[in-house]
N, C-alpha and C positions, 0 to 999 in steps of 0.2 A: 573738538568742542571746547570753545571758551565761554568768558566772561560777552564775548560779544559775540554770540551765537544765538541767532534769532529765528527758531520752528515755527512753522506755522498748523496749525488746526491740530496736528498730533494725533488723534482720535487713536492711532492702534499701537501707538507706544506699547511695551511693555513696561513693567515695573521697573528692571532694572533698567531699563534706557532714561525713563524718569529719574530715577535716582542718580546716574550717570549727569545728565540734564541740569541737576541741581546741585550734587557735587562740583560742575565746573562752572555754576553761577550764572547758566545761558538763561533763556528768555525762553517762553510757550507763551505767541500769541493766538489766542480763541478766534476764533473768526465764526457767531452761531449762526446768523443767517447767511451766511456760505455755503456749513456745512449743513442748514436745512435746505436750502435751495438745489443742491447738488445731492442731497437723499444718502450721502456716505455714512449719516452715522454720531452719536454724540458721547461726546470725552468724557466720562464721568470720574473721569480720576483729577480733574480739574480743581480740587481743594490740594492735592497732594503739591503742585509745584512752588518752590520757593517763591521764582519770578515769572507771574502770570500777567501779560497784557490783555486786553481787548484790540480786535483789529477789524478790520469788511473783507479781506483779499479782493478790494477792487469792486464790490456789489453795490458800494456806494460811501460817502463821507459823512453819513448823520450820525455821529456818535450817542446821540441820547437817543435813535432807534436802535443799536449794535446793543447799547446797555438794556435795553427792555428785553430785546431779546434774548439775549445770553439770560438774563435773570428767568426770565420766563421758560424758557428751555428747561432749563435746571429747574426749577419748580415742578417741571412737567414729569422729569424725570424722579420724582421725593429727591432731590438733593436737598443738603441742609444749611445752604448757604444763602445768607440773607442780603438786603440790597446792600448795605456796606462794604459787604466785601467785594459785591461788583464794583461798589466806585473808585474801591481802592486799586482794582485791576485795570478799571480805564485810566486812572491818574500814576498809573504805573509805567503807562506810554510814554512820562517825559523821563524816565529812566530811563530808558531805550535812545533816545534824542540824547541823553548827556554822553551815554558811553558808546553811540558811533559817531556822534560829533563834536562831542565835545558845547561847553559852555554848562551853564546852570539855569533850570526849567521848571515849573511848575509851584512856586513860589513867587507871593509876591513882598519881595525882600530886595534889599540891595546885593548889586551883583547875577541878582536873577535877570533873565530875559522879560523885557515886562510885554508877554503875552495874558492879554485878559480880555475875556467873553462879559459880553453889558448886556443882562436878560430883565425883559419885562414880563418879571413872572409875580401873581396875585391870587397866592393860593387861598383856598376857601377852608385852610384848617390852619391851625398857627404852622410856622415853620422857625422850626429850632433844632439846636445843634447835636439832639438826640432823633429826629427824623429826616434831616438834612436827605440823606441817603435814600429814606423812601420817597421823598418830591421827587428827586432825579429820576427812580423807575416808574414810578406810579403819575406823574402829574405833568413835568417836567415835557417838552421834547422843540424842536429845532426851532419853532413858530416863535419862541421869545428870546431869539437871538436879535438883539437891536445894534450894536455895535460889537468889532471884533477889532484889537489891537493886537498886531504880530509885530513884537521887538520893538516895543513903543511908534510905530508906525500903524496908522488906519487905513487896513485892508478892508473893511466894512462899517459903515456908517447909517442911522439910521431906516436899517433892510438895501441899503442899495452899494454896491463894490463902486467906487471914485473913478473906475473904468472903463472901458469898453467892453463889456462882456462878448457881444455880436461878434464880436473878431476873432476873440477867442475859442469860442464854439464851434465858428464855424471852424476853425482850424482843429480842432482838436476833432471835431466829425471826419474833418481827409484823412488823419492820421490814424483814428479809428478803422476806417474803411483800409488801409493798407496795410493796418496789423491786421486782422481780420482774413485777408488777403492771403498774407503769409502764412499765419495758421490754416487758413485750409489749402494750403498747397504743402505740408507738413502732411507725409506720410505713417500712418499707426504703427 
């Protein structure tokens, strides 16, 4: 275990392995609608870790559904952590980005990557810098994505990718279909 040591879901950690965990500055990323989807189980020791992410393990890439959830889970459970600290756990993702690859993320400053998301959001209660955090869980989700700039380049433009999607799909559906494949010719 290092600094670039990246867990996913955790749920039966023990104490000391957390501590271990955090001792060597690794990463616990949460994955909630995972681990409600799969019925295993929820992490409630999830305030304890230094370096906490948010993640989907693959159930899908809407991060403001990943952030309702994870918040709403923990509510469900009395946990006592408010939407802040989920966003500061989503926004903790380009931590992870800097220390397995290297560059600077999640700022928009020089020298940063200039990754920035353009939302058309028109919330119906003021939005300021003391509730920021609750529009993201409460209001907030994927529908006011209007433009997406990765590395000063437009991967997303007014709701539509400057692409071919159709190609893509369909290719990622064969390649689907023969992971799929292989996992079930993978004996228990």
């Amino acid at each position: 275990l290092d600094e670039k040591t990246i867990l996913a879901h955790g749920i039966y950690l023990e104490e000391e392995e957390i501590d271990l965990l955090n001792e060597r500055n690794g990463f616990l990323v949460h994955n909630a609608r995972s681990n409600m989807n799969n019925g295993v189980g929820y992490n409630p020791h999830l305030p304890r870790y230094r370096n906490l992410a948010l993640g989907t393990d693959g159930i899908g890439g809407d991060m403001f559904t990943e952030l309702k959830h994870a918040y709403f889970k923990h509510k469900d459970e009395q946990g006592a952590w408010w939407p802040g600290d989920y966003l500061r756990a989503l926004a903790a993702g380009n931590r992870i980005v800097e220390r397995t690859w290297g560059g600077k993320f999640g700022l928009l400053e020089p020298g940063y990557a200039a990754d920035v998301v353009i939302a058309d959001y028109d919330p119906p209660t003021p939005l300021v810098a003391e509730n920021i955090a609750g529009h993201f869980v409460f209001g907030m989700d994927a529908s006011i994505t209007r433009t997406v700039i990765v590395n000063g380049t437009i991967v997303y433009e007014n709701r539509e990718f400057p692409f071919d999607t159709a190609e893509i799909y369909r290719q990622a559906r064969i390649e689907a279909k023969k992971l799929w494949e292989r996992m079930d010719s993978i004996a228990p």
